[in-house]
N, C-alpha and C positions, 0 to 999 in steps of 0.2 A: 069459849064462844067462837064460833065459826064464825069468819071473815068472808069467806069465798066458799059458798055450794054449789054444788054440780051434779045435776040430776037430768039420769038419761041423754046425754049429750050424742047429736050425730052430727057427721059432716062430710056430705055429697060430695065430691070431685068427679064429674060426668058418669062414669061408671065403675067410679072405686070410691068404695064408704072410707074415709080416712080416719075417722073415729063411729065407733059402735058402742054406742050405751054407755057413755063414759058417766060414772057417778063418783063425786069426792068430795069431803069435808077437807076445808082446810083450816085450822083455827088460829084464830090472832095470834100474833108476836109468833107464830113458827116460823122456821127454816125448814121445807116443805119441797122435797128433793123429786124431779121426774125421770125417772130411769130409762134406758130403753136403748135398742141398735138404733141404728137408721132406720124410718121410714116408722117408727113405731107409735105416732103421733102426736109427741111431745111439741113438735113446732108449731103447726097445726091448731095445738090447745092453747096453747099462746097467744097465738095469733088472735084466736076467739074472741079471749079472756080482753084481751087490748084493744079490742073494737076494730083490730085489721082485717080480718076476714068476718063473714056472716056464719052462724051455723044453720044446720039443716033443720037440725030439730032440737028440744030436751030445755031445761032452762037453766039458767043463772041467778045467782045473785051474788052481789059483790058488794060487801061494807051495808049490806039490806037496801042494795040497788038493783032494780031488775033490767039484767044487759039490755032486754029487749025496748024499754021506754026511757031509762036512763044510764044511757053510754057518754052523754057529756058531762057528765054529772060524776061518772065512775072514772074519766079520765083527768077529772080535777085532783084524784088521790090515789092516781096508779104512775109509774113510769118505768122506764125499762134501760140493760144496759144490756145491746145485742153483741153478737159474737164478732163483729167488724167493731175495731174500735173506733166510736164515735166521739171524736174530737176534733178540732181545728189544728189541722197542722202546721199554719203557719203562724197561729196564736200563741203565745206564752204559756205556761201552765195557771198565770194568775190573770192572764186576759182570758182562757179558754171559761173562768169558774167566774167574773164576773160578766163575760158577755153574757151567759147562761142564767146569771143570778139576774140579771138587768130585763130579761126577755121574762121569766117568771114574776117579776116583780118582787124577789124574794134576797131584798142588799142587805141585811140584816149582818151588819160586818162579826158581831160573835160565834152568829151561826157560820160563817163562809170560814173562820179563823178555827171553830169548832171540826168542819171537813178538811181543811188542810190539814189540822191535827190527825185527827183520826186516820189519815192517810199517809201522814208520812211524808207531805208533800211540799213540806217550807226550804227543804234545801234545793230543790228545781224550779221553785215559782217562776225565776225570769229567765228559763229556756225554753227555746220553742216548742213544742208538743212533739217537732218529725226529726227531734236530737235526742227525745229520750229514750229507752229502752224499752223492747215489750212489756213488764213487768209495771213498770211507769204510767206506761199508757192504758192499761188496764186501770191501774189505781184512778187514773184521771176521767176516765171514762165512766165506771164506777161512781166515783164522786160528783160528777157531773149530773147521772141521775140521778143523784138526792136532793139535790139544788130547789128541786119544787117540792122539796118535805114531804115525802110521799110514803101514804099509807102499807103500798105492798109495793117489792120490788121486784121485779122479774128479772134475774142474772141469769142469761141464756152462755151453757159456756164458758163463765168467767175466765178460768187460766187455761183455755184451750193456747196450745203451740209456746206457753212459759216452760221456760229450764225448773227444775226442779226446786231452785232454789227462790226464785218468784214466784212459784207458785204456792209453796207454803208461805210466804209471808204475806201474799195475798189471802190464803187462808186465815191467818190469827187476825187479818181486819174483818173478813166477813164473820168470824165468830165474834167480833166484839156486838157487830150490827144484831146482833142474836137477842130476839126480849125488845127491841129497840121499833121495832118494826116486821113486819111482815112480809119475809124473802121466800120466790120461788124460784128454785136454782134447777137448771136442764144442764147433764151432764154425760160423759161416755168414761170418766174416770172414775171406777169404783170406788176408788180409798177417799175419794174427795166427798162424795156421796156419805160414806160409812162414817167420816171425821166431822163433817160440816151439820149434817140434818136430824130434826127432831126427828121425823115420819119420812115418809118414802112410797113413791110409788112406782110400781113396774108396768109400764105397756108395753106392749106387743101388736102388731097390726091392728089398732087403734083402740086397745080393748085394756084396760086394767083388768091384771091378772093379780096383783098383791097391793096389800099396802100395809102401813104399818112401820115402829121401828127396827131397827136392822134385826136388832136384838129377836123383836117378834117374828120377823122373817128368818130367820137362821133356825128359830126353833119349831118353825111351821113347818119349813123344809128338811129338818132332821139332819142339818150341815155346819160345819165346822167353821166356815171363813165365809163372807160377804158373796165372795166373789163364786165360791162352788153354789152358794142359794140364788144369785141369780140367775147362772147358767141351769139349774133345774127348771126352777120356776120359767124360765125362756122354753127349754127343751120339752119339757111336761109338754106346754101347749101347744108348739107344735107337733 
C-alpha cells in the first residue's frame, strides 16, 4: 500500500522548472532511495513533501492526506533528519533526547531507552553532543528525529563526510529501522543506495528517469554494477 503518491509534480523557481512531472509510489514500511547529481531535484522534493516549500503544480498525498488541505495534519507523522547535524551542542546526548522527548510530548521512558538502544548510544549519554565524533552525532541526530514516532522519515544524506567505518555502522542501524517505518533516504553514495533501499529513484534535472530495485535497474540498463546503470541512465538522458 502506498504511503506517499506523487502525481505530476512541478515546481516553478522564477524561470527554471526544478521538477517536471515528477510522479512516484512510495509504499509503507519502504526504505525508498532518491538518486541523483546536484541540482537533480531531490532537495527540492523534499522540501515539498515537508511543507517547506509550495509546489507549482500536480498533487500529493501522504498517509491518504492531501498536502494541499492537510499539511498539519501530515506533519503530525513525518520528521526529518537534515544533512547539518541537528543537535544541541552544548547539551548531553541524554539532555539533547529528552529536551526533544519533552517538546513532542513523547517521555515514554521504554521508548527513549528503546532509541538509545537501537543507537548505540548508552555509553555517551552524559557527553556533550560538541565532544562527540561525527559518527555520534549523526546517530544522535538520527535519533532525535524519531522522538515524535514518525510515520516516514526523511534521511537527507545521512553519513555524508563519515570515515568509512561510521559510516557502515551507521548503515546496520538504518537497516534495522527497515519494516519499522517509512524511510526516504537522499544520497550521492551509490553503494549506500544499492546496500540500504528497497526501490530507487533516479532524477535528473528534475525529471525521474528510473525507478525501481537496483536489481531491476541493472537489468533495464543491460549493466553489470549499480554504479555503470546509473551513469547510463544519467548519460542516456542527457
Amino acid at each position: 500500500m502506498s504511503i506517499i503518491s506523487i502525481n505530476n509534480l512541478t515546481k516553478d523557481y522564477k524561470t527554471t522548472r526544478a521538477l517536471k512531472g515528477v510522479s512516484l509510489e512510495i509504499e509503507q514500511g519502504k526504505l525508498f532511495g532518491l538518486l541523483g547529481v546536484n541540482g537533480a531535484g531531490k532537495t527540492t522534493l523534499i522540501k515539498i513533501l515537508c511543507g517547506l516549500t509550495k509546489k507549482t503544480s500536480g498533487t500529493i498525498t501522504v498517509n491518504g492526506l492531501n498536502l494541499d488541505s492537510d499539511i498539519n495534519s501530515i506533519k503530525q507523522i513525518i520528521d526529518v533528519s537534515p544533512q547539518e547535524t541537528a543537535v544541541a551542542t552544548n547539551l548531553t546526548v541524554l539532555e539533547n533526547l529528552e529536551f526533544f522527548a519533552n517538546i513532542y510530548n513523547s517521555c515514554d521512558k521504554e521508548y527513549l531507552n528503546n532509541i538509545i538502544n537501537t543507537f548505540g548510544l548508552s555509553g555517551v549519554l552524559n557527553q556533550t553532543a560538541k565532544t562527540l565524533s561525527g559518527g555520534y552525532k549523526r546517530r544522535l541526530s538520527i535519533a532525535i528525529a524519531l522522538i515524535s514516532k514518525p510515520k516516514i522519515l526523511f534521511l537527507d544524506e545521512p553519513t555524508l563526510g563519515l570515515d568509512v567505518f561510521a559510516r557502515r555502522e551507521l548503515w546496520k542501524i538504518i537497516e534495522n529501522l527497515k519494516g519499522k517505518i517509512t524511510i526516504i533516504l537522499t544520497s550521492h553514495y551509490l553503494e549506500e543506495i544499492e546496500n540500504l533501499c528497497d526501490e530507487v529513484a533516479i532524477l535528473s534535472k528534475g525529471e525521474v528517469l528510473k525507478t525501481g530495485t537496483v536489481e531491476d535497474i541493472k537489468a533495464q540498463t543491460n549493466t553489470q554494477t549499480f554504479e555503470d546503470a546509473f551513469i547510463k541512465v544519467v548519460k542516456d538522458y542527457e
